[in-house]
C-alpha positions as MATLAB code, in Angstrom:
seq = 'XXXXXXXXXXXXXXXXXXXXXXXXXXXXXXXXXXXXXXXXXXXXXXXXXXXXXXXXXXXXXXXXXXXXXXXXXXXXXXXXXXXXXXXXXXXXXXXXXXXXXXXXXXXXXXXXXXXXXXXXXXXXXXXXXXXXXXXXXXXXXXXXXXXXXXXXXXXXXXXXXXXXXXXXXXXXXXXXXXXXXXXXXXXXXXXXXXXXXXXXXXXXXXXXXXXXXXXXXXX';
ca = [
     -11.854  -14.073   52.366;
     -14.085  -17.318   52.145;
     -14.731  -20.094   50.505;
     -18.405  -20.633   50.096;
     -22.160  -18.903   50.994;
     -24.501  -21.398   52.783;
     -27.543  -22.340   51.397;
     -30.137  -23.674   52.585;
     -30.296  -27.584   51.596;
     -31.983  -30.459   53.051;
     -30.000  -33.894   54.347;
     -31.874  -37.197   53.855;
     -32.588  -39.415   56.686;
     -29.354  -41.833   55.955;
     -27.331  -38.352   55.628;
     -28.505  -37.450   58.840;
     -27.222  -40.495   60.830;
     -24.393  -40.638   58.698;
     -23.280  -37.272   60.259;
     -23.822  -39.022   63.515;
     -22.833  -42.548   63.417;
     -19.702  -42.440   60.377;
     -18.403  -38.685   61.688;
     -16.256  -40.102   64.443;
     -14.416  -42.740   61.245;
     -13.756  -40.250   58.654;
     -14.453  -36.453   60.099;
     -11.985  -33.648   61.090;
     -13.303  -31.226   63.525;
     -11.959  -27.858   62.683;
      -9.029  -26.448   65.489;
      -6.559  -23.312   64.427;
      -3.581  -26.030   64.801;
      -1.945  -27.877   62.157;
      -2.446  -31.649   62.059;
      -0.386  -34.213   62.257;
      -1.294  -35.902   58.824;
       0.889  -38.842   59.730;
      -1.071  -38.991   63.030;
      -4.553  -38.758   61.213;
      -4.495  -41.440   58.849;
      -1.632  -43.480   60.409;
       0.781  -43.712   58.035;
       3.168  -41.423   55.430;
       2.178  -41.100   51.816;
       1.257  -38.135   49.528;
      -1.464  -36.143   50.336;
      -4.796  -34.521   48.342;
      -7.291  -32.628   48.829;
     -10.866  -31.635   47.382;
     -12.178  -28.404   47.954;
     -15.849  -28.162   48.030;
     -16.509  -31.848   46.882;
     -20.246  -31.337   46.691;
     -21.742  -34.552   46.898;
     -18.561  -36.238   46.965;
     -18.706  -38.140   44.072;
     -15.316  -37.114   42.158;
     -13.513  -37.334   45.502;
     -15.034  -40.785   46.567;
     -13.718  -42.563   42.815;
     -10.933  -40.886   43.432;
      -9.644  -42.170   46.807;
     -10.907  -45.760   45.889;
      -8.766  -45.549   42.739;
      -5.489  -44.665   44.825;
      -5.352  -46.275   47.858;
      -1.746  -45.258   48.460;
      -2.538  -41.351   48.548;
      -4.230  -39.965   51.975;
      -7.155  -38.007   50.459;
      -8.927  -35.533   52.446;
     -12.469  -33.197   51.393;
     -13.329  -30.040   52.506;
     -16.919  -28.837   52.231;
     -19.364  -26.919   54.339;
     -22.283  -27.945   53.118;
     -23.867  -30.776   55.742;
     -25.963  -32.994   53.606;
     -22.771  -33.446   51.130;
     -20.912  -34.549   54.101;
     -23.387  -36.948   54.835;
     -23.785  -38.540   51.387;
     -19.655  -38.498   50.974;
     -19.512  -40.797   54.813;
     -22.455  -43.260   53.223;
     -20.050  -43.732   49.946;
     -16.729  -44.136   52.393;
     -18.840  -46.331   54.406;
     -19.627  -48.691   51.986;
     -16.566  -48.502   50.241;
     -14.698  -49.004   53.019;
     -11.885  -46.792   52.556;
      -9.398  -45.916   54.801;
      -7.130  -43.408   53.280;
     -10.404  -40.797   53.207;
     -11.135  -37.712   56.102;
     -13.676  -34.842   56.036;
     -13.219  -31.542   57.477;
     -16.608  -29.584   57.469;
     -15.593  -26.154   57.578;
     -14.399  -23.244   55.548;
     -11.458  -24.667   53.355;
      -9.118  -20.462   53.887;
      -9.426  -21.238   57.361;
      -8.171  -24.941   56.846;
      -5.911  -24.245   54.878;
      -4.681  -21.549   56.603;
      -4.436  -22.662   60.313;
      -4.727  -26.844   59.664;
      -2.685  -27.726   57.226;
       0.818  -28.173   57.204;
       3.454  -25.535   54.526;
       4.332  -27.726   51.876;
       2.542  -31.415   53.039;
      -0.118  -31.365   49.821;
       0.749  -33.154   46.692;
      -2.780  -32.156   44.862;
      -5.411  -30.303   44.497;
      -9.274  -30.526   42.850;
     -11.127  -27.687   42.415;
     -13.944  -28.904   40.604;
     -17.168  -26.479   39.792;
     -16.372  -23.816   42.227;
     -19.656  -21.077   42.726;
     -19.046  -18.927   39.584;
     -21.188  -15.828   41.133;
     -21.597  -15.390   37.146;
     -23.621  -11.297   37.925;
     -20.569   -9.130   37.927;
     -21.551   -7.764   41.524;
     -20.548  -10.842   43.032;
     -17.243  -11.553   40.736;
     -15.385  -10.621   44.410;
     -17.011  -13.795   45.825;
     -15.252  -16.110   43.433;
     -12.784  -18.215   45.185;
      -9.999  -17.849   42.732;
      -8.551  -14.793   43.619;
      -4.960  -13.602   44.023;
      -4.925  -13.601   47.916;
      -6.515  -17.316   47.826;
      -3.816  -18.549   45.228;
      -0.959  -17.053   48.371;
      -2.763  -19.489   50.469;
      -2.697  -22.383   47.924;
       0.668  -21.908   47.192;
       1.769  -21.996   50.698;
       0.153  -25.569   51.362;
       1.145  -27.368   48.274;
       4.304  -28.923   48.594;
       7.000  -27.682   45.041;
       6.438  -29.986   42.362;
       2.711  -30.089   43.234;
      -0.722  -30.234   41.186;
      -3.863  -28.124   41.380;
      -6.620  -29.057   38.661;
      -9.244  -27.190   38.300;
     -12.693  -27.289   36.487;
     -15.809  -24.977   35.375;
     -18.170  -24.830   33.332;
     -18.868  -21.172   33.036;
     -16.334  -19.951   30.294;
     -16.535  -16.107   31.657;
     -14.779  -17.613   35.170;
     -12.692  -19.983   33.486;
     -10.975  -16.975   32.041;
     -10.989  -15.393   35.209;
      -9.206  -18.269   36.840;
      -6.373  -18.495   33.653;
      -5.820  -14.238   34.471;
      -5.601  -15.105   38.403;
      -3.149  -18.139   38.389;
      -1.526  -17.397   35.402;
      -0.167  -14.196   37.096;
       0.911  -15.910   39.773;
       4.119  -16.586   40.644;
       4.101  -19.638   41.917;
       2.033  -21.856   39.253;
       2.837  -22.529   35.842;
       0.304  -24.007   33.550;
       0.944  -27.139   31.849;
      -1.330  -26.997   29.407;
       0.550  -27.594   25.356;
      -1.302  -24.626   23.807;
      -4.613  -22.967   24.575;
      -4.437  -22.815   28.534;
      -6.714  -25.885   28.966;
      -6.612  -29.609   29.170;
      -8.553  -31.899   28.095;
     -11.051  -33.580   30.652;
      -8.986  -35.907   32.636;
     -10.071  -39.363   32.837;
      -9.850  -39.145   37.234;
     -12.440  -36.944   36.846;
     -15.480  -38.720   37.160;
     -18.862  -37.308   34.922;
     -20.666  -36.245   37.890;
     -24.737  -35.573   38.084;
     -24.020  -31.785   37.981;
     -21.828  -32.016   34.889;
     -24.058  -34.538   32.781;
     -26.748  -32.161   34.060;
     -24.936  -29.300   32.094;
     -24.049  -31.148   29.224;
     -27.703  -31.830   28.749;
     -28.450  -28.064   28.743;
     -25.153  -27.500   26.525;
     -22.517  -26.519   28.710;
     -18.689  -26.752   27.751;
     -16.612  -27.725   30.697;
     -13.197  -25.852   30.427;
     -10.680  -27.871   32.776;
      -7.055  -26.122   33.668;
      -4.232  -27.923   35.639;
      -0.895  -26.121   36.764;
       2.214  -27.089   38.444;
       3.491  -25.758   41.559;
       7.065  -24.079   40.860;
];
């Protein structure tokens, strides 16, 4: 089970010595231990995390908009890294980390049972040609792994805009015993405000893409 299929993607010049020069401030470098999230941003307070942030930018408005929540963003994808540590750079936040790695394995072997108040899953790869529907991230054995690191009480939102895996992801957590989804009536929610318009999504809404957003509770 993974989380992602590199591709091949250039990094600017400023994303380049970003990865350099900002990576000792804000990154995480992968080890099969848990961390001490007290340790790593000096202090106690709820936790998030963003899995596959992309460029960064719903993770970067988010963190700046809730300084008292530790926020950390998992992607593998280099030149995202590097665009996220220019926007923490100039923003100087404090309460942001970056782990470049696969986010099963981090969340598997780095981060702590129970420690994570919420969770964004926004625009996972829908592998939309029904040969690659096993590549999706939301899966059963995924949700296990989710459910283990977010503390009871806990949030994961989630966002797509390819209806055919929206469904997908209402069968998959849904079924599961561990979420419950909030949502009044159809199974989605309404775009939440936190959730910044990002290029990709004003890209799609300019080709005429719904966005289907889903948010459940952790029993």
């Amino acid at each position: 089970m993974r989380s992602y299929v590199l591709r091949a993607g250039r990094s600017t010049a400023a994303q380049q010595r970003a990865l350099v020069e900002l990576w000792p401030r804000y990154g995480v470098e992968f080890t099969p231990q848990a961390l001490d999230l007290d340790q790593l941003f000096a202090r106690r307070a709820p936790r998030m995390i963003e899995i596959g942030f992309g460029a960064g930018e719903a993770l970067l408005a988010f963190a700046r908009a809730h300084p008292g929540m530790d926020c950390i963003g998992i992607e593998v994808h280099r030149s995202g890294v590097g665009h996220l540590l220019l926007g923490a750079h100039e923003a100087e936040l404090t309460n942001l980390r970056i782990i470049c790695h696969d986010a099963v394995e981090v969340l598997q072997r780095q981060i702590p049972p129970a420690s994570i108040a919420l969770v964004h899953i926004f625009f996972p790869d829908p592998w939309h040609k029904k040969r690659h529907h096993k590549r999706r991230l939301i899966q059963p054995a995924f949700m296990d792994v989710l459910a283990t690191a977010i503390a009871p009480a806990g949030t994961l939102r989630l966002a797509t805009d390819w209806e055919h895996y929206a469904q997908h992801m209402r069968e998959v957590i849904d079924a599961h015993p561990e979420f419950r989804n909030i949502s009044p009536g159809t199974g989605f929610m309404p775009r939440n405000e936190e959730r910044p318009l990002t290029r990709f999504e004003r890209r799609g809404q300019r080709l005429g893409h719904d966005v289907w957003d889903l948010e459940y509770f952790r029993r």
